[in-house]
Structures are given as C-alpha cells and as structure tokens.
N, C-alpha and C positions, 0 to 999 in steps of 0.2 A: 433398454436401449433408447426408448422413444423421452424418458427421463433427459438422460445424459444429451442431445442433438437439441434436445427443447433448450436445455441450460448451454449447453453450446453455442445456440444461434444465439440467446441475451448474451451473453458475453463478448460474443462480435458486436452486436449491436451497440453496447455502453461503452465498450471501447472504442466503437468509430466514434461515437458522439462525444465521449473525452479526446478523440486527438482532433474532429473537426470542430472542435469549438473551442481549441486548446486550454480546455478546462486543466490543464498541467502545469506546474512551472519545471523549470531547469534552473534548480539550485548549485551552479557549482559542480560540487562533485558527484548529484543524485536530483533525479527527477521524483517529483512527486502529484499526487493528487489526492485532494480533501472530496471526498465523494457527498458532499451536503443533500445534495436534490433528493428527492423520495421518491422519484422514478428508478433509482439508478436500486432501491431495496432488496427490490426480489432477488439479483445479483449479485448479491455483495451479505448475505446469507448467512454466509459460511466464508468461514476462513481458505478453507482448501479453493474455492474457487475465487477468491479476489485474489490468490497468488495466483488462479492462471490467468486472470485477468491482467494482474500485472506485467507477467509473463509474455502475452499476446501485446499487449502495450509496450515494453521494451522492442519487441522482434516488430511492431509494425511502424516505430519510429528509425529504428535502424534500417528498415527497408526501406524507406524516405529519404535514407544519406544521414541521420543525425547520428550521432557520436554514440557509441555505448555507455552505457551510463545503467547502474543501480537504479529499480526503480519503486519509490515508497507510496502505496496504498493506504488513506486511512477513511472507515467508512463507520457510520455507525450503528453500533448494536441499540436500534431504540427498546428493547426488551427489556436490557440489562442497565441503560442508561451511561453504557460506557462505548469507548470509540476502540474500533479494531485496527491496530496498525500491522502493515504486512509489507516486509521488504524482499525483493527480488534482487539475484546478481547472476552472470554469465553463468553457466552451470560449469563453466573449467575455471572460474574463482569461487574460494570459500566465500561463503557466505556470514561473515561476523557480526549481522545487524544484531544478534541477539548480546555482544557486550556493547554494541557501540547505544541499544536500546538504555540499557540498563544503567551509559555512562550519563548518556542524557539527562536522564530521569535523575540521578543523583544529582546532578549539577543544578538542577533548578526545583527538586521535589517535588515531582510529576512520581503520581501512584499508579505502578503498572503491574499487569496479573502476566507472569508469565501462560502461554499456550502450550499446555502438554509437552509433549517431544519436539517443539517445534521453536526453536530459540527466536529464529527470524516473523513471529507472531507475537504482538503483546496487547493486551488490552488499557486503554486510558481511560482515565479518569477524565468524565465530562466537565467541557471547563479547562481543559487543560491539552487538548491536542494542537492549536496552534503552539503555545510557550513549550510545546514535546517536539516539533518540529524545528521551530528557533533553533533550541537550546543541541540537536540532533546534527544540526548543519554545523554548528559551530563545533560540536565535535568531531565532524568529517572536514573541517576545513581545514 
C-alpha cells in the first residue's frame, strides 16, 4: 500500500509540473509530451504507470476547460536505449493508437517493439521518436 500512494504522489507531482510548465503540446488531434528531463525517471518506469500519468494529465487538462483530446506519452527507457510510447483516449472511445502506431512507423521506418497485450504501448528506437511523432500526427490528421 505504502508502494502504490509513494508512486501516486510522483505521478501527481510530474504531472503538475508537466501542465504548469506546459511541458505539452496540442498537436491537432492529440496532445503529447516528450518526457526528456531525468527527474521525471523514477515515474515513467513502467509502462502501466506513464498510462496513468497520461490518464491523470488528460482528466487534469479537461478540468481546466481544454478540449478532450487523446493523449501521447513518450519517455525514455535509458536501460534499454529505446523510448516508451504510451497513448491514452476517453475510456468510452476505442483506443486504436496501436494501428495508427504501427501506420507511423511504416510510413517513415521508425523500428518499434510492440508491448505485450497492450497495442496502445510501443517501444522506439532511440533516434527516432521525434520523426515517430511527426510521421504519427500526420496520420491522425
């Protein structure tokens, strides 16, 4: 218990400091955030918790008055040398980031690992997560 409320309170915390420092952009159709800083590490882990992050970041922009909006996570795995992309959408719309992933990646060949059972999870190739992002909008456009 004392686990889960520890990682709780960082995930508030990285989250206010991504919306009060509007470390985000609003691309269009989907917001995103390049998680660079290496304070932001310890949180961004694990995959299952940068979707609540994203999660908590969708629901604390919309408490604001902004617009719903999908929202993409990428932070990076320095272990593995590759960058973790994690998309979020309303939980009453399907969630299709895992084709609209994979149309990206073809369009510009960007190498990504899918994440287990989890289509809206893929890992990048370092080097290659802005041009996954680009190439990502242009297929949401």
């Amino acid at each position: 218990m004392d686990l889960a409320s520890t990682m709780q309170r960082l995930l508030v915390q990285v989250g206010g400091q991504v919306i009060d420092q509007r470390a985000f952009v609003s691309s269009g159709t989907f917001r995103y955030a390049v998680l660079r800083d290496g304070q932001y590490q310890e949180a961004v882990r694990h995959p299952l918790a940068i979707t609540r992050l994203a999660h908590f970041l969708m629901d604390a922009l919309e408490a604001q008055g902004e617009k719903s909006k999908p929202f993409l996570i990428i932070a990076p795995l320095t272990e593995k040398g590759t960058w973790l992309a994690v998309a979020v959408t309303r939980a009453s719309t399907y969630n299709d980031f895992g084709l609209r992933f994979r149309t990206a990646a073809a369009k510009n060949g960007t190498k990504i690992v899918d994440h287990g059972f989890y289509p809206h999870i893929v890992e990048v190739a370092d080097g290659q997560e802005t041009e996954f992002v680009r190439f990502l909008h242009d297929v949401m456009g």
